[in-house]
N, C-alpha and C positions, 0 to 999 in steps of 0.2 A: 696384611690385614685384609683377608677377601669376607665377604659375605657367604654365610652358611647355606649348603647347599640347597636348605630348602626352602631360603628365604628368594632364591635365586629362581628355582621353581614357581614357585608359587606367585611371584613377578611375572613371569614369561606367560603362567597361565592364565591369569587374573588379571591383567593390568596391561601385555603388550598392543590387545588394540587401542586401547586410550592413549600411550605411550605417541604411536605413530599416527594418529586420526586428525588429531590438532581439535578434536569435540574440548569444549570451553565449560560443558556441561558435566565436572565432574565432581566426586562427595568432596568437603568441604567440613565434615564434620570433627573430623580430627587432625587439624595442623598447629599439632606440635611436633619436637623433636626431643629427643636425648642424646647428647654431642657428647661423644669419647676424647679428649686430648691427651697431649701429654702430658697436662697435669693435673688431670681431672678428669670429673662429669659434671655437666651445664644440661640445664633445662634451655629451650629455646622455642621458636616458633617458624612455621613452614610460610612465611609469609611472598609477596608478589615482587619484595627485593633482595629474596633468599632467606635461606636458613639463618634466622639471628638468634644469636645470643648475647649477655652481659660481658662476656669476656675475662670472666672472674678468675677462670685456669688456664687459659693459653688466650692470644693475639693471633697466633701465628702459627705454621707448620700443618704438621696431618692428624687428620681427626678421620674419625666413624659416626657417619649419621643411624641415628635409629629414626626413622617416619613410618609412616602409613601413605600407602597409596590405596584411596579409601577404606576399605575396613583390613586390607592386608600389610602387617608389621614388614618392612624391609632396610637390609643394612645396608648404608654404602660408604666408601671411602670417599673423603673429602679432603680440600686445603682451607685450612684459614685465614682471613687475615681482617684488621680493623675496617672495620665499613667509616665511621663517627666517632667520639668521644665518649661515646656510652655503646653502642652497639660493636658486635665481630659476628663476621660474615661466615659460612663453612658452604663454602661453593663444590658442587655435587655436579656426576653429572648426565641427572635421571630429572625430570621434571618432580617437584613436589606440588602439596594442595593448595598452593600460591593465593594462599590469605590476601585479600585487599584491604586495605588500609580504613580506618573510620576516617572518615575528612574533617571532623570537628574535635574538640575537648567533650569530653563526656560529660554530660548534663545530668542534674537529677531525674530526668523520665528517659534516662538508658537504662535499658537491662544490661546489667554487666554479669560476666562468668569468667573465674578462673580454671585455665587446664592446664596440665601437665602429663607428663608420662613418665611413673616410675623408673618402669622396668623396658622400656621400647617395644611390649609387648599389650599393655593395656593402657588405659586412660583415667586421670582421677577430676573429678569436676566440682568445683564450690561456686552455687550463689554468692553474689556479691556486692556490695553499693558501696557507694563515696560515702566519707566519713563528713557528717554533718555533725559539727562542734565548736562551739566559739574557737576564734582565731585558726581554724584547719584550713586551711584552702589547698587549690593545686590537685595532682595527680597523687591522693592519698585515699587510699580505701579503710570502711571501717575493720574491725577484726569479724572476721566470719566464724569466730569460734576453735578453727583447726588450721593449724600450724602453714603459711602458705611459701614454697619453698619456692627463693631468689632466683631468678629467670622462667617461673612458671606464667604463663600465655594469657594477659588479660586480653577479652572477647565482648567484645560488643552485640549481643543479640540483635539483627536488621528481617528488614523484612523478609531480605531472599538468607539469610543465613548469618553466619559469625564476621563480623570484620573486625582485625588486628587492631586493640586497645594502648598495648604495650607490653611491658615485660615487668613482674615483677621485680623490685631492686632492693627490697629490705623492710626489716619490720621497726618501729619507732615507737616510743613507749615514754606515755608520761605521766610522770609518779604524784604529781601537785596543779591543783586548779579546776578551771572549770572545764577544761577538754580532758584531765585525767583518763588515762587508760590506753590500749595499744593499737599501735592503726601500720597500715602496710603502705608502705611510696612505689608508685610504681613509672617505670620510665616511659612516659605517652607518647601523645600524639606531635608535641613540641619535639620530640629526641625524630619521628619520624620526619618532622619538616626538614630538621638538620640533616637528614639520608636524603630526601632530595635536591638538598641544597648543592651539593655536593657534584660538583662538573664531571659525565659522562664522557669517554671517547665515544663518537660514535661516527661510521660504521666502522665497525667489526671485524677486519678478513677471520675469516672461520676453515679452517682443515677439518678433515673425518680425523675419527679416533674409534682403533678397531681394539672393540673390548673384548676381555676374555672368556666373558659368554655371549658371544656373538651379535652383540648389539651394539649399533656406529652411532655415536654421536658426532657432532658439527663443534670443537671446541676454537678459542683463539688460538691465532698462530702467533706464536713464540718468538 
């Protein structure tokens, strides 16, 4: 599974001095992903503790990331594996738009937005708000009208840009009552504490890794 050659182009041209600059300053406007496994396709999100996804078709094994390194579509090969009990990991090994985190539960005066990416070539975007309804509480959005598909990238509008909300997990539907009607659950800010919870080795030993289009990354050693 390599990456097409012109997405490999278009990398090298567009994107190699940010690659190797270490500039902090880069778009941020579209971090999401579309994850190939093998047994699936997963929506996901290019956040600042990797590529996550729900993990609904694979845990484990090798995948193909679709991202943007800003507004240029690129494919890469990747491994996965469980990060949490709600999130999988698909570790890549090209920098992506390393979403930062919201640091709180999202409140009534967040601007929320859902994104996704069909086709790993464009982007689809819905306004969105928390579902205010007798007895709803929690990480529940209301229905936006159109259809919002499981692992697509809740985003917190901030002041300098998007910060990682959660992932959506499913749609929920209720047929009797005063909260009657359909609302979307999505896995927040809680499922990200659980990712930090989670004991780091660190440091690191790191070896070069000489790729097949001539770009060295720094990976663990084995």
């Amino acid at each position: 599974m390599r990456p097409a050659p012109i997405a490999c182009l278009l990398l090298l041209a567009g994107c190699s001095s940010w690659l190797f600059s270490g500039d902090e300053r880069l778009d941020r406007s579209r971090p999401v992903a579309l994850v190939e496994t093998t047994g699936g396709v997963e929506f996901g999100a290019t956040t600042e503790f990797g590529v996550l996804t729900l993990g609904r078709t694979a845990t484990a094994g090798p995948c193909r990331v679709h991202y943007f390194l800003g507004p240029t579509p690129v494919i890469e090969r990747g491994e996965l594996a469980a990060a949490t009990s709600t999130f999988t990991r698909a570790t890549i090994d090209l920098k992506t738009q390393l979403l930062r985190a919201l640091d709180h539960t999202p409140g009534a005066d967040d601007r929320l937005v859902v994104m996704w990416t069909p086709d790993g070539r464009t982007t689809r975007s819905l306004p969105v708000s928390l579902a205010r309804a007798p007895g709803i509480t929690g990480d529940v959005l209301a229905d936006p009208g159109e259809e919002l598909p499981a692992g697509a990238t809740v985003l917190c509008v901030g002041e300098h840009g998007y910060l990682f909300a959660g992932l959506v997990a499913g749609r929920a539907t209720l047929d009797q009552g005063p909260a009657q009607g359909r609302y979307y659950v999505f896995a927040g800010v809680d499922r990200v504490r659980e990712l930090l919870a989670i004991p780091q080795r660190h440091p690191v030993d790191l070896e070069p890794h000489y790729r097949p289009d001539d770009i060295i990354v720094q990976k663990p050693v084995k």
